[in-house]
C-alpha positions in Angstrom: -12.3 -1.5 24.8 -15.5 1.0 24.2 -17.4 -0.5 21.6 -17.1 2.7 19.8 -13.1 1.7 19.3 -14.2 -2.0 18.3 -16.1 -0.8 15.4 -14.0 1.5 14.3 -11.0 -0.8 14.2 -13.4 -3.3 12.4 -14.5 -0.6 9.5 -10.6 0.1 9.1 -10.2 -3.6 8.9 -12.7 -3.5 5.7 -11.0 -0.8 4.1 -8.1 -2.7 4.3 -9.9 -6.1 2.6 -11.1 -3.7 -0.6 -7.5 -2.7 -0.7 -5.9 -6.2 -0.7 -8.5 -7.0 -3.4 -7.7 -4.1 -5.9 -3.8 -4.5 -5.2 -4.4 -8.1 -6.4 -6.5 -7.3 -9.7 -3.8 -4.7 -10.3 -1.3 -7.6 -10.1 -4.3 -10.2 -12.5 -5.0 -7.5 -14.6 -1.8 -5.8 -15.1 1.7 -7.6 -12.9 3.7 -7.5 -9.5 5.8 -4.7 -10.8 2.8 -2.4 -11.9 0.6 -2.5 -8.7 3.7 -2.4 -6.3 4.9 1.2 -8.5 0.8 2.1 -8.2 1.6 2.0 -4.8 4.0 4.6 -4.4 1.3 7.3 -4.6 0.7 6.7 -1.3 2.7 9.4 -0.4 1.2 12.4 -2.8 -2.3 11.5 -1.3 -1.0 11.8 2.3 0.6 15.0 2.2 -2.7 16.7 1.9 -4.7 14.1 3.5 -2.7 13.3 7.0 -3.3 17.3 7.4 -6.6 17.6 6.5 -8.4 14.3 8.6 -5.7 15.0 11.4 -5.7 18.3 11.9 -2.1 18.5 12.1 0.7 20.8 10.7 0.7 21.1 6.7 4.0 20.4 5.1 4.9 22.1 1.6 7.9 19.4 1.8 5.8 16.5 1.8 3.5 18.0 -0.3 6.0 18.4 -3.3 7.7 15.5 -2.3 4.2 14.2 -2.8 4.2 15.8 -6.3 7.7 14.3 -7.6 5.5 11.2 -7.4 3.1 12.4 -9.9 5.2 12.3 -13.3 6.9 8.9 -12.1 3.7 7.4 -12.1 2.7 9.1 -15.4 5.9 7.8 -17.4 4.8 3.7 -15.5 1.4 4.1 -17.1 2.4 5.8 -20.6 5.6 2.9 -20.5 2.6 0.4 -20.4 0.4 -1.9 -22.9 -2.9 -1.0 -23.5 -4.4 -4.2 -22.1 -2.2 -3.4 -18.4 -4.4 0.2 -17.8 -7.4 -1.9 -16.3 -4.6 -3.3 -13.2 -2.9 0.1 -13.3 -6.4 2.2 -12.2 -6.8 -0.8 -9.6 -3.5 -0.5 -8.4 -4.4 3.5 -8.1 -8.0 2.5 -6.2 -5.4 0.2 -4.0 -3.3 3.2 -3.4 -5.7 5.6 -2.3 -7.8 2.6 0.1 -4.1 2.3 1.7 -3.9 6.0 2.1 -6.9 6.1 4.0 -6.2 3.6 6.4 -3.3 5.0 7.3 -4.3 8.0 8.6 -7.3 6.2 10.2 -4.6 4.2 12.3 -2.7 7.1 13.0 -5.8 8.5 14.8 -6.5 5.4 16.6 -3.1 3.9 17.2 -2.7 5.1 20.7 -6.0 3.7 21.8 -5.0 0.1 21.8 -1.8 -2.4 21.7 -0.7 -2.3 18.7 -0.9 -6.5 18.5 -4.9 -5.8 19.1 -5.4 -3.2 16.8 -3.3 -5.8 14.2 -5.9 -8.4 15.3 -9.0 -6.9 15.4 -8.4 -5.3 11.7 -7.3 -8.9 10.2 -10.0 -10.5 11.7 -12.4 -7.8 10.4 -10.7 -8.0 6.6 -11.6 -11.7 7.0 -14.7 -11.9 8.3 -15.6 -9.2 5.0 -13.5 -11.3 2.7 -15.3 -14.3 3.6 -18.9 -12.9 2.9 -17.9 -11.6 -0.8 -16.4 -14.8 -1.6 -19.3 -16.6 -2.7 -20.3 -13.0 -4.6 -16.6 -13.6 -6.0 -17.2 -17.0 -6.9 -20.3 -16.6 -8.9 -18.4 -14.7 -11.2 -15.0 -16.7 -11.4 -15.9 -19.8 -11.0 -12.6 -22.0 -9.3 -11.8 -25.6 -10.4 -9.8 -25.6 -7.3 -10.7 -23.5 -4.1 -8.3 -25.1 -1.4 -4.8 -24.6 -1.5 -2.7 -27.9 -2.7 0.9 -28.7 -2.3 3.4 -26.2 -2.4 0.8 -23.4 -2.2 0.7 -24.1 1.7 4.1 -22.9 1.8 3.2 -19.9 -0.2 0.5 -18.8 1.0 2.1 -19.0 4.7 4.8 -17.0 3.6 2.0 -14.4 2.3 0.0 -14.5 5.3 2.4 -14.7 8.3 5.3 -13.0 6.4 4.1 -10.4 4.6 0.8 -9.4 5.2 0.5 -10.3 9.3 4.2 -9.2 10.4 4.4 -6.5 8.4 1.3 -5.4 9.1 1.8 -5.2 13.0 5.3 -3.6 12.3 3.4 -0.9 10.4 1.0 -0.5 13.3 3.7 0.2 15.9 6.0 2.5 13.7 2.8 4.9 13.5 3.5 5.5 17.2 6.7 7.3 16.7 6.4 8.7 12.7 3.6 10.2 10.8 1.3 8.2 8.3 3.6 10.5 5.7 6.9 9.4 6.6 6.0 5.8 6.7 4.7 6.0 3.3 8.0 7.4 2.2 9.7 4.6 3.7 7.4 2.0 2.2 7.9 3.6 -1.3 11.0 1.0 -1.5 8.5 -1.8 -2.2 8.4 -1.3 -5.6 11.9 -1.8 -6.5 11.8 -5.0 -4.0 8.6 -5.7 -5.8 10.0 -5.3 -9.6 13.3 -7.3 -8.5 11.5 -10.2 -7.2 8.9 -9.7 -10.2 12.1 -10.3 -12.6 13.4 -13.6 -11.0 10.2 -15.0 -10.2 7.6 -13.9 -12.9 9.6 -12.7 -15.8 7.6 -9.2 -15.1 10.3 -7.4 -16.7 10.2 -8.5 -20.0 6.9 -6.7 -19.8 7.9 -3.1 -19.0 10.2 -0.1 -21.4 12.7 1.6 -19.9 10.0 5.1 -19.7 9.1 2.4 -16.6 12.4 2.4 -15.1 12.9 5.6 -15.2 9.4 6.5 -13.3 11.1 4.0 -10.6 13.8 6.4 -10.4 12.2 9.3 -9.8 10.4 7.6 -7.1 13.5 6.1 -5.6 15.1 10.1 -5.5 12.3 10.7 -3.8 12.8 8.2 -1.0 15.9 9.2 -0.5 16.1 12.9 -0.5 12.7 13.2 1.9 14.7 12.7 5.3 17.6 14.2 4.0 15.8 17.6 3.0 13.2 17.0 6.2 16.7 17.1 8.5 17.9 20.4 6.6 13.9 22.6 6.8 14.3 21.1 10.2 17.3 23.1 10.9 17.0 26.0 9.3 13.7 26.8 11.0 15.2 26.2 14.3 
């Protein structure tokens, strides 16, 4: 691989570090339920900025598509305490880092196996993650640094399941669909993120219904993209 590629993947790889950290202040500072509806901007940011660092065709569908996105996420954050805005603007941070690394793979997915392009970035989030930790530390001192117990399970679930896996999956899909589309897709994870937020943390008990509804609109939006994609497609043809 030209060294040229290496780096690159590596600098993607640290965008995708800051993002992890802000998505998990958003969850600290806010919950699960807030950052993973943050999250769901993804899409708005895309449909101007897959076009723009791409060059490719501009959409008007995905770009108001984009826009349903906008008053969802303005009922989450007016549905919110005070004291959650700090974890919502991460989660936003997190959501625009995410953005950005998407297209950047986009660009560079057919340069390399997916599984290397997965490797390479990991390793380079790491390797970054590992040199601010003792910055990290300084700050926030831990009683406990090392996993214990149960956590093992956890965390392997975390890392293997749902960062690693899906991670890769991501990679390869970017093959066949644009940076846009995949976003759309991934716009699910905040209802999986508020239903296992419910059961496991008791998010809910946190959030009004002007939050519910802002997961609606996003959720309408998932599911009339390919629908209303199919029928431009059609007509134009």
């Amino acid at each position: 691989m030209p060294v040229k590629d290496l780096l690159a993947y590596a600098a993607i790889g640290a965008i995708i570090a800051i993002h992890w950290l802000t998505f998990f202040g958003s969850v600290k500072y806010a919950n699960a339920s807030v950052a993973v509806a943050t999250y769901a901007t993804v899409s708005f940011i895309l449909s101007f900025a897959e076009p723009f660092m791409l060059r490719s065709k501009f959409s008007w569908l995905d770009l108001w598509m984009g826009l349903l996105i906008v008053p969802a996420i303005l009922l989450i954050i007016n549905g919110l305490d005070t004291r959650m805005h700090s974890g919502f603007y991460l989660g936003m941070i997190s959501a625009l880092l995410s953005a950005l690394f998407g297209v950047l793979n986009k660009k560079m997915v057919s340069k390399a196996d997916p599984m290397v392009i997965s490797g390479i970035e990991m390793l380079a989030a790491t390797g970054l993650l590992i040199v601010l930790l003792p910055v990290w530390l300084n700050y926030e001192p831990l009683d406990q640094l090392i996993p214990q117990g149960s956590d093992w399970i956890y965390m392997s679930i975390l890392v293997l399941g749902c960062t690693t896996l899906a991670f890769y999956i991501s990679i390869r899909t970017l093959r066949y669909i644009s940076a846009f589309s995949q976003s759309m897709v991934m716009n699910l994870e905040p209802v999986y993120g508020i239903v296992f937020g419910a059961i496991l943390l008791g998010d809910n008990k946190e959030l009004n219904p002007q939050f519910y509804i802002g997961v609606c609109i996003i959720l309408l939006t998932v599911f009339l993209h390919p629908f209303l994609k199919r029928r431009f497609s059609e007509v134009s043809n």
